[in-house]
C-alpha positions in Angstrom: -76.0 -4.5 -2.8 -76.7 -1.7 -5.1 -74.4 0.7 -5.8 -74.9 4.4 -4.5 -73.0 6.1 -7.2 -73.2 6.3 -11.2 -70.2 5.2 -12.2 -69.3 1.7 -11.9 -67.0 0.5 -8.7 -63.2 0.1 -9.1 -63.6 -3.5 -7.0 -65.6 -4.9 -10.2 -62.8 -4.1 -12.7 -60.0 -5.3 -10.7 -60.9 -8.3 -8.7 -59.5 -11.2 -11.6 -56.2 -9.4 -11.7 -55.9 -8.8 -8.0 -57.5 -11.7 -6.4 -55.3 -14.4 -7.9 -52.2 -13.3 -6.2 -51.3 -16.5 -4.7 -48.0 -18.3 -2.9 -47.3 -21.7 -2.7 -44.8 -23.2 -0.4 -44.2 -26.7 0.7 -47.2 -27.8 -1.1 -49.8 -25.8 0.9 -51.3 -22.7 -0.8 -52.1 -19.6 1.5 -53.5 -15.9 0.4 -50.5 -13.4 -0.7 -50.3 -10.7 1.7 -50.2 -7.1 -0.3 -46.8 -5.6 -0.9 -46.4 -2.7 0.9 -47.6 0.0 -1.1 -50.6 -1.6 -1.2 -50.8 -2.3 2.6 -49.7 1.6 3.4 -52.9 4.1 3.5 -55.8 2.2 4.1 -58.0 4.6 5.6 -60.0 6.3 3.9 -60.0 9.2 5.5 -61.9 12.2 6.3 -63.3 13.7 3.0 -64.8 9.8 2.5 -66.8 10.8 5.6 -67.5 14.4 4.9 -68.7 13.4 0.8 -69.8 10.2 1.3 -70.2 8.7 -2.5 -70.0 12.3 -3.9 -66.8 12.0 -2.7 -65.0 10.7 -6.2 -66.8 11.7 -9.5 -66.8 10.1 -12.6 -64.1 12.1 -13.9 -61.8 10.5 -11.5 -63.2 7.4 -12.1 -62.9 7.6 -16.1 -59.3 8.9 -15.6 -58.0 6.3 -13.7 -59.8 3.8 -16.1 -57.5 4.9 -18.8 -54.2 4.5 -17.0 -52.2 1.9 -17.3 -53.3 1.2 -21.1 -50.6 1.9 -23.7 -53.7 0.9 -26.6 -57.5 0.9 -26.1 -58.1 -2.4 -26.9 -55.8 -3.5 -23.6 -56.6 -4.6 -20.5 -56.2 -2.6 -17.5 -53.2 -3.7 -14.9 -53.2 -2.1 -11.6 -49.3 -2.2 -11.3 -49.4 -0.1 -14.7 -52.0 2.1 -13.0 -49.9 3.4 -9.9 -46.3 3.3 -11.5 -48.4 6.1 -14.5 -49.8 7.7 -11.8 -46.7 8.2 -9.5 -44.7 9.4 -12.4 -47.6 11.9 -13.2 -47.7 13.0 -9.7 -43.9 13.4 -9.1 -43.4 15.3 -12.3 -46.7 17.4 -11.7 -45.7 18.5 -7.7 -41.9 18.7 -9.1 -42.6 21.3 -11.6 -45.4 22.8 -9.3 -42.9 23.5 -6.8 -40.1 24.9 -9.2 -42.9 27.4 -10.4 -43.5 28.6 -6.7 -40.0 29.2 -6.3 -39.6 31.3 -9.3 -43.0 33.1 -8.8 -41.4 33.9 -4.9 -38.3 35.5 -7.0 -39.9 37.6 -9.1 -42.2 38.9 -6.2 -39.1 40.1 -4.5 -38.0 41.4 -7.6 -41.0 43.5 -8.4 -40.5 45.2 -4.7 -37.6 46.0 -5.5 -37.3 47.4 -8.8 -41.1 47.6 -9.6 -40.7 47.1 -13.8 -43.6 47.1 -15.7 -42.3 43.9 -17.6 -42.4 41.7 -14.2 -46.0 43.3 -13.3 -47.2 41.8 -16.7 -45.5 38.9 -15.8 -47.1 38.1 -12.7 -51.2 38.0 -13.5 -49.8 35.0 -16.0 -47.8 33.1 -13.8 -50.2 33.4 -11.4 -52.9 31.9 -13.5 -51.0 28.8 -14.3 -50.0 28.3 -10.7 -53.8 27.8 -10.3 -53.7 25.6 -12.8 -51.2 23.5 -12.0 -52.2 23.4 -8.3 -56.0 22.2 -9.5 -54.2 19.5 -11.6 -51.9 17.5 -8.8 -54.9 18.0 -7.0 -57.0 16.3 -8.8 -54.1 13.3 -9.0 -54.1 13.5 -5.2 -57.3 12.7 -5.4 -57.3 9.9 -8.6 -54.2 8.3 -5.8 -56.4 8.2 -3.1 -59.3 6.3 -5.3 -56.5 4.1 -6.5 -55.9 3.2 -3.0 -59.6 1.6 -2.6 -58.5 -1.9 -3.1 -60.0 -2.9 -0.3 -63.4 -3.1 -2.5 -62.6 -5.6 -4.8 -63.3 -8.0 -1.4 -66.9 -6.6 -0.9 -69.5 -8.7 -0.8 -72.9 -8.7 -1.8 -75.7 -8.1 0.4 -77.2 -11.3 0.6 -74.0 -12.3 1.6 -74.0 -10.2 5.1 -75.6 -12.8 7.3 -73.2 -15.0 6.0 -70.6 -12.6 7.9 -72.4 -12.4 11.2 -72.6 -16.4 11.3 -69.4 -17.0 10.9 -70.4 -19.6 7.5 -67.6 -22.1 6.4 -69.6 -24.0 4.1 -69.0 -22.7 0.6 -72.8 -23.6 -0.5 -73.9 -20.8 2.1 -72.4 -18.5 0.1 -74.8 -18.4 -2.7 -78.0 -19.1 -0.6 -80.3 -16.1 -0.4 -80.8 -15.6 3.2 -83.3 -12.0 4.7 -81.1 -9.1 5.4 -84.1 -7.3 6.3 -83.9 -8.2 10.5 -80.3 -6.3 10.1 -80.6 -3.6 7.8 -83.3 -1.0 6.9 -82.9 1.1 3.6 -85.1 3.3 1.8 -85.0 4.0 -2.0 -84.1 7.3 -3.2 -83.9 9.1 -7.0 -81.1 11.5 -6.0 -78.4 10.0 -8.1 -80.2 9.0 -11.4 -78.7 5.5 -12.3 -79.9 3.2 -15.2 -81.7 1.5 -12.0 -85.3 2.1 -12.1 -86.0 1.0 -8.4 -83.4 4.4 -7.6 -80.7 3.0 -5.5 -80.6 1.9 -1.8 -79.5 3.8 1.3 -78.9 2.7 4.6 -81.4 3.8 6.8 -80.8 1.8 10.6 -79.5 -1.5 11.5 -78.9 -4.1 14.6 -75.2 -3.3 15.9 -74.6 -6.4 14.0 -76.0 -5.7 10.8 -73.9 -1.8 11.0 -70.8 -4.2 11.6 -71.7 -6.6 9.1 -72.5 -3.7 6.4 -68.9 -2.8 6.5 -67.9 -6.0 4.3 -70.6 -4.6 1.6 -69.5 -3.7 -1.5 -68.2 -0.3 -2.1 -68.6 0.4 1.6 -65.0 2.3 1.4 -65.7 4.3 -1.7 -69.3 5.3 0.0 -68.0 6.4 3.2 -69.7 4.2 5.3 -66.2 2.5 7.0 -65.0 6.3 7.6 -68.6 7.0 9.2 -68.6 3.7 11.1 -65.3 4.3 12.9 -66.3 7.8 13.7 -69.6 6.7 15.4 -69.5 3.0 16.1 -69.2 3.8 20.3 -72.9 4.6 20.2 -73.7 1.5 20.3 -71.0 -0.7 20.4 -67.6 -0.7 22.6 -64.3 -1.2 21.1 -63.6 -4.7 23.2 -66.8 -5.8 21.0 -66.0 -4.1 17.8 -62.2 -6.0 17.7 -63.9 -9.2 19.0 -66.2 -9.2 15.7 -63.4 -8.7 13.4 -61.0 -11.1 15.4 -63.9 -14.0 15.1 -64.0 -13.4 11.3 -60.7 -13.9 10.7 -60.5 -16.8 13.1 -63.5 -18.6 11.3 -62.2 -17.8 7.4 -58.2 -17.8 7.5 -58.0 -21.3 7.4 -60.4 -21.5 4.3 -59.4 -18.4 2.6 -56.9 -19.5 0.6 -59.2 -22.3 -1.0 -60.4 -20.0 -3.7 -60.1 -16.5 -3.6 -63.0 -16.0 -5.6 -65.4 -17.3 -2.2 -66.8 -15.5 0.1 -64.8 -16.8 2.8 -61.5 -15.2 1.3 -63.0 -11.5 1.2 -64.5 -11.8 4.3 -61.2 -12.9 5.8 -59.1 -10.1 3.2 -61.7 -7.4 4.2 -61.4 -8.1 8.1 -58.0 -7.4 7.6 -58.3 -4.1 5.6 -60.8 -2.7 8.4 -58.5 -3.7 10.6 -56.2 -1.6 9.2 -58.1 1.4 8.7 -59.2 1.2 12.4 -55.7 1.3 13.7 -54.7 4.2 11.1 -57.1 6.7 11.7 -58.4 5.8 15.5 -54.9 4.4 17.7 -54.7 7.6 19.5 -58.6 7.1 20.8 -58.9 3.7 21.2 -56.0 1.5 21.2 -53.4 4.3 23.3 -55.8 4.5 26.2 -57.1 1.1 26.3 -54.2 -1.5 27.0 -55.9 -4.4 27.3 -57.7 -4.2 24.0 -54.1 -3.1 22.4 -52.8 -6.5 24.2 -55.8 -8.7 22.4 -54.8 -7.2 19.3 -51.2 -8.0 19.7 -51.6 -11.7 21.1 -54.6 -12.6 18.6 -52.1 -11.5 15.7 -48.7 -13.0 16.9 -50.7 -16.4 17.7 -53.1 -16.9 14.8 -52.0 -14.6 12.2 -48.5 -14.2 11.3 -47.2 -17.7 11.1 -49.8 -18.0 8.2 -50.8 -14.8 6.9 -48.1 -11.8 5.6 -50.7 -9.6 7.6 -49.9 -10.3 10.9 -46.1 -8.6 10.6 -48.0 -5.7 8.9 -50.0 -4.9 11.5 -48.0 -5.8 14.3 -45.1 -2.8 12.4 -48.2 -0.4 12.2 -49.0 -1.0 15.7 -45.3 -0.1 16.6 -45.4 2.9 14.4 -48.7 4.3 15.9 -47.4 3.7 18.8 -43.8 5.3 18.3 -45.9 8.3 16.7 -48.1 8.6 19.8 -45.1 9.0 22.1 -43.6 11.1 20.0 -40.4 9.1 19.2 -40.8 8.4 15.7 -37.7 9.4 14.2 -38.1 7.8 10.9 -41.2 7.3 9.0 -41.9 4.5 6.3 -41.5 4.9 2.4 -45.4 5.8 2.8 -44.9 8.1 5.2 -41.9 9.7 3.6 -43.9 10.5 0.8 -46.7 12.3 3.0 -44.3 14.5 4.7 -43.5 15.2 1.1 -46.5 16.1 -0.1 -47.0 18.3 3.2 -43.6 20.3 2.4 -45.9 20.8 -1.1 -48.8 21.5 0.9 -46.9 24.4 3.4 -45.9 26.4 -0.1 -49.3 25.8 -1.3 -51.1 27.6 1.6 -48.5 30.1 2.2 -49.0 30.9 -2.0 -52.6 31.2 -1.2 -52.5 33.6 0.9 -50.0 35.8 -1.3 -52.3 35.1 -4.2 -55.1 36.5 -1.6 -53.5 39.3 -1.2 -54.9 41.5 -3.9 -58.0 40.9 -2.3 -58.9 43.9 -0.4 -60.5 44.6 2.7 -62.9 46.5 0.7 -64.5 42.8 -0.1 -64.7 41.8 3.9 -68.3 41.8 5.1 -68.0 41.5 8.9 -68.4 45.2 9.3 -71.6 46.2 10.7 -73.5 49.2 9.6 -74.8 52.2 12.3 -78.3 50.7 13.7 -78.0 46.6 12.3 -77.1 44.5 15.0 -74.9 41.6 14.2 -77.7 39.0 14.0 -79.4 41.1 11.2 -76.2 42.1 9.7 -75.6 38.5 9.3 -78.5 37.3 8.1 -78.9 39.9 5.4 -75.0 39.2 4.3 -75.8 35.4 3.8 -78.9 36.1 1.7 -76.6 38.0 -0.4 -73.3 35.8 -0.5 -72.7 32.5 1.9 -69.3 32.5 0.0 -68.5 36.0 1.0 -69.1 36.2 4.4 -65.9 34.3 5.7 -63.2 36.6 5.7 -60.2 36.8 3.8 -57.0 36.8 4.7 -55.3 40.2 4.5 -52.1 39.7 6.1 -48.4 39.7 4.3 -46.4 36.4 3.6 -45.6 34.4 6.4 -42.3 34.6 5.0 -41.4 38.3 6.7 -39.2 38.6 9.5 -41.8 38.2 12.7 -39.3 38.0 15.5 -39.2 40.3 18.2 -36.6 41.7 21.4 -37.7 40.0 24.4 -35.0 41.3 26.7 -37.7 41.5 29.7 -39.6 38.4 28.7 -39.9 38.2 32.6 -41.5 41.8 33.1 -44.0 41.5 34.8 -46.7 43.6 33.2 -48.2 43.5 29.7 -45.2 45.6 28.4 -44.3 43.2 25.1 -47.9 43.0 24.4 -48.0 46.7 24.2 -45.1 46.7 21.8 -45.4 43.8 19.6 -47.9 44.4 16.4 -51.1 42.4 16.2 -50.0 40.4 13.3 -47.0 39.3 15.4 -49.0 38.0 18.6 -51.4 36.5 16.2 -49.4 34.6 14.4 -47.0 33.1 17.2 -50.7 32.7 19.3 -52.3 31.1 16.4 -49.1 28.4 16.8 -49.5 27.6 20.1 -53.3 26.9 19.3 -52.4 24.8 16.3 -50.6 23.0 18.3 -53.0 22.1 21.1 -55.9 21.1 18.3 -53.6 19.0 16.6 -53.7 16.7 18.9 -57.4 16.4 19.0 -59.1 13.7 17.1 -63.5 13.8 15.7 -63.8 11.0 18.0 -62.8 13.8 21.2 -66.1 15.5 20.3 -68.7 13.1 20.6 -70.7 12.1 24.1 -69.0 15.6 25.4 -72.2 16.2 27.9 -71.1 13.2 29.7 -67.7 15.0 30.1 -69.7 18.0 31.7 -70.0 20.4 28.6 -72.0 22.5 28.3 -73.4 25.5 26.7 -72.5 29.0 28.0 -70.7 27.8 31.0 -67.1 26.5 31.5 -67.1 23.6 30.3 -65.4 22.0 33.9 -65.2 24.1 37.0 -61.9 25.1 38.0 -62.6 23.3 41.4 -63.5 19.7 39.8 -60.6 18.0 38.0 -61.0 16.3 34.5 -60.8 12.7 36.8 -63.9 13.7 38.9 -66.2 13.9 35.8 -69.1 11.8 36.3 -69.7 9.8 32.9 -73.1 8.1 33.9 -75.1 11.3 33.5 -76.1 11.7 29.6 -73.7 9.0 28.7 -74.7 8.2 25.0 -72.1 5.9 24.6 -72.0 2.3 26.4 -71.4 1.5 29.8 -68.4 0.1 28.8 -66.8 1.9 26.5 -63.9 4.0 27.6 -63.8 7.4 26.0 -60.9 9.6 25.8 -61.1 13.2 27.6 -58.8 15.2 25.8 -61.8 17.6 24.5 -61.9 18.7 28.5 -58.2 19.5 27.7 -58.9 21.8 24.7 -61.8 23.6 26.6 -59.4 24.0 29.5 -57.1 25.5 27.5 -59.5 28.1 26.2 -61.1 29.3 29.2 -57.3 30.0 30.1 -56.6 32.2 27.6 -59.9 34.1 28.0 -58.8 34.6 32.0 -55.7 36.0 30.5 -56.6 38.3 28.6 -59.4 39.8 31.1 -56.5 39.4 33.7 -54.0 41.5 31.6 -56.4 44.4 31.1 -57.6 44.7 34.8 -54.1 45.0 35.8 -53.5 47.9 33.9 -52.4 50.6 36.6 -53.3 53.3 34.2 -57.2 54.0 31.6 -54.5 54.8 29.2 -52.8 51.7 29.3 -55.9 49.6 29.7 -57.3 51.5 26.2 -53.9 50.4 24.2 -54.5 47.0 25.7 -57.9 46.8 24.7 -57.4 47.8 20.9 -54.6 45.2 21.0 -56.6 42.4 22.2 -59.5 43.6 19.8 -56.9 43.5 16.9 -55.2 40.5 17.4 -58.9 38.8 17.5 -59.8 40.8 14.2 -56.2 39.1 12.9 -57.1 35.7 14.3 -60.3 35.2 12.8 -59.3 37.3 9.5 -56.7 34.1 9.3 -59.3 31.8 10.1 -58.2 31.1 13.5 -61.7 31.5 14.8 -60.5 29.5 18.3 -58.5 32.2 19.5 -60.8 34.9 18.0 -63.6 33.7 20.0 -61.4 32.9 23.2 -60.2 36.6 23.0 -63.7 37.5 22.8 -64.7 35.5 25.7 -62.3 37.4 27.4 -63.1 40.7 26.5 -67.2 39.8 27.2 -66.0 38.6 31.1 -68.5 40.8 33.3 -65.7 43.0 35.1 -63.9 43.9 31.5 -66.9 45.1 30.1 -67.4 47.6 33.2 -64.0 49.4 32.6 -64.2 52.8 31.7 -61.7 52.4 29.3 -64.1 51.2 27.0 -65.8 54.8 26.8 -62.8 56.5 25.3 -62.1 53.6 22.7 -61.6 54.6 19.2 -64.6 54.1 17.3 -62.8 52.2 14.8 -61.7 49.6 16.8 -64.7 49.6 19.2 -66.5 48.4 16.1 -64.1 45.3 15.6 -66.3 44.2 19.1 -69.1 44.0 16.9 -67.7 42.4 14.4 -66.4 39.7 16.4 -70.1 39.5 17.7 -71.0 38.6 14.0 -68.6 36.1 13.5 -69.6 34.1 16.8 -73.5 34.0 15.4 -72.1 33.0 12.1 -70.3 30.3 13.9 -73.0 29.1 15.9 -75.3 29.6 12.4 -74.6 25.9 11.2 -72.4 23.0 11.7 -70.6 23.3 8.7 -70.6 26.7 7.7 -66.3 26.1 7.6 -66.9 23.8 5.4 -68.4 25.9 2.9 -66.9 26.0 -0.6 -63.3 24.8 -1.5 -61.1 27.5 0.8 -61.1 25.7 3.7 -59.1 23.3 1.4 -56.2 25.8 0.9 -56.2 28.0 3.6 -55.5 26.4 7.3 -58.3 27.2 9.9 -58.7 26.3 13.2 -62.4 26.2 14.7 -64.1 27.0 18.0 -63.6 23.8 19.9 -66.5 25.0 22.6 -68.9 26.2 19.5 -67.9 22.6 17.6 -68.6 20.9 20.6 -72.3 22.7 21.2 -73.3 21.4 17.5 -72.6 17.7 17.7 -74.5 18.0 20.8 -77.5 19.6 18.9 -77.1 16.7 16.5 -77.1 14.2 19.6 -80.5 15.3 20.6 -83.1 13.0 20.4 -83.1 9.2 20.5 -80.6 6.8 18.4 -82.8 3.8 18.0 -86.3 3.4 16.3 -89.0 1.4 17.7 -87.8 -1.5 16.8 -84.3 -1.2 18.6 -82.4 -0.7 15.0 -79.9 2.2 15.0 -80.6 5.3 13.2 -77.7 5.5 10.8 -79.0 8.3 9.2 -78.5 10.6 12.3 -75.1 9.0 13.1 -74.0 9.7 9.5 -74.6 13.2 10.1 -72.8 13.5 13.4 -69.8 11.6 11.6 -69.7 14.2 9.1 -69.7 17.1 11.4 -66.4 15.8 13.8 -65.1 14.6 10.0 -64.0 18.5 9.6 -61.4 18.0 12.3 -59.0 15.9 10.2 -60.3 18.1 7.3 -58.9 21.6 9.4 -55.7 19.5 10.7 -54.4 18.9 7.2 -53.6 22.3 6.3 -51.6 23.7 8.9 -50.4 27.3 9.5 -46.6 28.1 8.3 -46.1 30.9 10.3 -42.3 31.7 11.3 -41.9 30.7 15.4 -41.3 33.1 17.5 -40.0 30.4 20.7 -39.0 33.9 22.8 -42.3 35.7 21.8 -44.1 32.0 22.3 -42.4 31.7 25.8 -43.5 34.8 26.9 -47.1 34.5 26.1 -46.9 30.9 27.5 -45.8 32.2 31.1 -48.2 35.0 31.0 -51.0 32.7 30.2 -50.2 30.3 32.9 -49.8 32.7 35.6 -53.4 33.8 34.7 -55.1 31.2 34.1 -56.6 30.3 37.8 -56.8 33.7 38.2 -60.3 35.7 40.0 -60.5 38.7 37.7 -62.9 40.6 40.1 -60.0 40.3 42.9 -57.8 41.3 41.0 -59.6 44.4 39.3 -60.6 45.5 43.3 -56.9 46.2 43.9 -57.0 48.5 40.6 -58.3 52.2 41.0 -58.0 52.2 37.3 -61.3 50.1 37.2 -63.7 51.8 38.8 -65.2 55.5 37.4 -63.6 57.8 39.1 -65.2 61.4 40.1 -63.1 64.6 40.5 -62.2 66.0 43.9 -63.8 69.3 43.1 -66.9 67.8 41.4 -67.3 65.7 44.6 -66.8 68.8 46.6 -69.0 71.1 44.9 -71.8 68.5 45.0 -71.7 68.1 48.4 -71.8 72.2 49.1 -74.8 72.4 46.6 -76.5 69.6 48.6 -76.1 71.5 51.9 -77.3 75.1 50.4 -80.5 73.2 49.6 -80.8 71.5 53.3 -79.8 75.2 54.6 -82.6 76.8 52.9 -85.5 74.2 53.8 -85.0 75.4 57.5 -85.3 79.3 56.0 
């Protein structure tokens, strides 16, 4: 199978060092599992399935190329390669770090004494922390290309038939058997390769032949196994997806360790590596809420595996880990693992940099606000024409760093008192944790096949009278019959509408216009902080709130300041940009350094777009086209999760807007504005009066 990128594939230049890492004992000869770096990380993860083969460039590829080589004329050693590139990334992130800290002091320095000497100082230091930061970047990224050893057991393409049969007979390996009942591709000129026939892209296949194609060569690097366990329910259920890879490594563990240089030994090595990356990036989806197919895993590896392969003890210990992580009792983590919550200490000082290096961007340079006699769709449009890169906003807000807590003696008030008192940037922040924490747990898989959970577009997305049980998943079900699908996306939407009801419940409570109008600009506030921070969930659930039909019937609204009665608009804009394009988040590199946390209801609306219209082609093959695209939509999920928000916690500020939220959250805003006089327009006593004297002086004179 032709390759879909330029440079050439790191399985090519590795396979004769890795694949003769063999053990002997008592006279029979089986296949070396991988030590457990190797074994630790499989998955490629979501930026293979967002950049497909774009994903590394040839300047990774040419740097990792050179490691490992202490002279140009010597061959390159893969041990050499990660022990260099550890040491480079260790020393990079160390010094990194120690060039935060003393960037942090002199900031706190320059407050305080403000010398011209530290000023000067600052632009400098700045400059080479964004250096720096680009450099153990891009060795984060050179590790995580490294870690695609899972290519040197692809196989070429003649070979995939070989994998759906189940062949044990070495001479089928080299016979040229028709792929084309399997796969369809179509020949395209977009990367320009020495080639002339352009290079080959998958167009549809047979479930089989999408199954098969995941034991092609440089199927990891291209994206294609990230893409495949994103959207592989469409047309296959897990129970049939583990069967396949079970019955390949059934058929070829026996034979593997013949010669590792057949295609019987990749198949069987490559099983095992999809195995792996299944279980690392989709446990929480698939094997948590299915126990029987967890139990076939679990038998077919204690029984067939482990007593001759060092993969079966792997997988069963990642299967415990997942497990233990699901749960929630994880208390320690592996040397892999370890190293990631590393790397995410690096990453929290990263973000939390960004936004101070972001801070000498004014608000002079935000673009939301709408001019006199534009509405927001025009606003918009004319904005993008100008700048896509300017419209999202930037982040305005000081260091997470300052002191956010707050006095929460009558926590229990009833009455939106603290919500009067604390700032906006304090609510946002502690509401823009509890968010963070309830998308965490969502995975891309949670988004797909959502109208057969009852979404749906500019309704609640499950009446508060029908339980998340009661769903009926037989109407628009785009998944199999049999294929169980986990409803924790009903969860997230659930959890949105209840924050809308809150915050139309808190302002029709007001006993007072006066205190519904300080409300109001709060709410509008915290939304313009929320979605200023890139927390466009609660921005939009806020504004949900504010849009319910009673709300927008106060007369509070009529003595608003104009100022912040203009932040309604704005949040008007930002919903069209949101609903603009799937991937308009995704747009440039700041989503890479600066958290965000998207719309779960407007996410959900455009997978659904992308779901219109049929998934097979006249002759029953698969479009893989369209189910590429939806993969790379739900792929921004992981991308969002990885940068997370470093804001102080508030718990007393947190547990007061938890109990408020849960009070309201079933609550019927028009009863509850009827027992308000606050909510209706009120006319004066004499007003009333006089009108009704001036109406009888007209009746008295018609009788004259």
């Amino acid at each position: 199978l032709q390759s879909n990128g330029c440079g050439p594939g790191f399985a090519e230049e590795n396979i004769s060092s890795d694949e003769q890492v063999m053990i002997k004992t008592a006279g029979n000869t089986y296949l070396a599992s991988p030590n457990l770096p190797d074994f630790c990380g499989c998955s490629p993860g979501w930026s293979s399935a967002f950049y497909g083969a774009e994903c590394f460039d040839s300047e990774v590829h040419s740097y990792l190329k050179n490691l490992g080589k202490k002279k140009s004329s010597e061959s390159q050693n893969i041990d050499a390669k990660k022990v260099e590139l550890e040491q480079l990334l260790m020393m990079e992130t160390k010094n990194y770090r120690k060039t935060i800290k003393f960037y942090q002091k002199l900031l706190q320095k320059e407050r305080r004494s403000k010398g011209p000497e530290t000023k000067s100082m600052l632009p400098k230091l700045r400059g080479q922390l964004q250096e720096m930061k680009s450099k153990v970047q891009f060795l984060e990224l050179v590790k995580k290309y490294q870690m695609m050893y899972a290519e040197q057991w692809g196989v070429e393409s003649y070979v995939l038939p070989t994998v759906i049969h189940n062949g044990k007979d070495d001479s089928m390996d080299v016979a040229p058997m028709d792929e084309s009942s399997l796969l369809l591709y179509y020949n395209t000129e977009k990367h320009q390769c020495n080639n002339q026939n352009g290079v080959r892209v998958l167009q549809a296949g047979t479930p089989l032949g999408l199954m098969a194609y995941l034991y092609s060569r440089n199927a990891f690097l291209e994206g294609y196994v990230q893409q495949f366990l994103y959207t592989f329910r469409y047309f296959c259920t897990q129970e049939e997806f583990l069967q396949f890879l079970l019955d390949r490594i059934s058929s070829t563990l026996s034979s593997a360790s013949l010669d590792p240089s057949t295609s019987l030994t990749k198949i069987c090595n490559r099983s095992f590596y999809i195995l792996q990356a299944w279980i690392e990036d989709c446990y929480s989806v698939d094997f948590a809420t299915n126990t029987d197919l967890l139990g076939t895993l679990k038998e077919f590896i204690s029984s067939k595996v482990a007593s001759l392969n060092g993969y079966g003890e792997r997988l069963l210990s990642l299967l415990e880990d997942a497990s233990a992580r699901k749960s929630g009792s994880a208390d320690l983590c592996s040397g892999v693992d370890k190293c990631k919550e590393e790397s995410e200490e690096g990453r929290k000082t990263l973000h939390s940099l960004c936004k101070k290096l972001s801070e000498d961007v004014s608000r002079k340079n935000f673009y939301w606000k709408l001019s006199k006699g534009m509405g927001p769709i025009a606003q918009y449009q004319r904005e993008r024409l100008h700048a896509s890169s300017a419209v999202l906003p930037k982040p305005c807000c000081s260091s997470f760093t300052e002191d956010s807590s707050v006095s929460l003696a009558r926590a229990d008030e009833v009455g939106p008192v603290l919500l009067i008192e604390c700032s906006a940037q304090q609510l946002c922040w502690q509401l823009t944790l509890l968010q963070q924490e309830v998308f965490n747990k969502c995975h891309p898989v949670h988004f797909l096949n959502s109208r057969a959970l009852g979404v749906k577009d500019k309704c609640v997305a499950v009446p508060k009278a029908v339980s998340a049980e009661t769903v009926s998943l037989k109407v628009c079900n785009l998944f199999l019959s049999k294929c169980i699908q986990d409803q924790y996306l009903l969860q997230l939407l659930k959890n949105a509408d209840s924050i809308s009801t809150w915050v139309a419940a808190e302002i029709v409570t007001c006993h007072t216009t006066k205190r519904q109008v300080s409300l109001l600009s709060k709410f509008l506030l915290i939304a313009k902080c929320c979605y200023e921070q890139r927390n466009f969930a609660t921005a939009m659930q806020i504004l949900a709130g504010l849009e319910n039909l009673i709300v927008r019937q106060l007369p509070a609204w009529k003595i608003l300041p104009a100022k912040v009665a203009e932040i309604m608009e704005e949040l008007k804009a930002v919903e069209v940009f949101l609903k603009s394009d799937s991937l308009c988040l995704m747009e440039g590199d700041r989503f890479k350094t600066l958290p965000t946390i998207p719309s779960a209801h407007v996410l959900a609306m455009h997978v659904q777009q992308l779901e219109t219209g049929g998934f097979t082609m006249t002759n029953g093959a698969h479009k893989w086209t369209k189910l590429r695209n939806i993969a790379k939509v739900v792929s921004q999920v992981h991308a969002f999760q990885e940068n997370p928000y470093t804001y102080a916690p508030d718990f007393k500020l947190q547990s007061y807007l938890r109990k408020r939220i849960t009070r309201f959250k079933d609550a019927d805003i028009s009863a509850l504005a009827a027992d308000n006089c606050a909510n209706f327009h009120q006319i004066p006593a004499e007003k009333h009066s006089r009108k009704i004297q001036d109406t009888l002086r007209r009746m008295k004179a018609t009788f004259q």
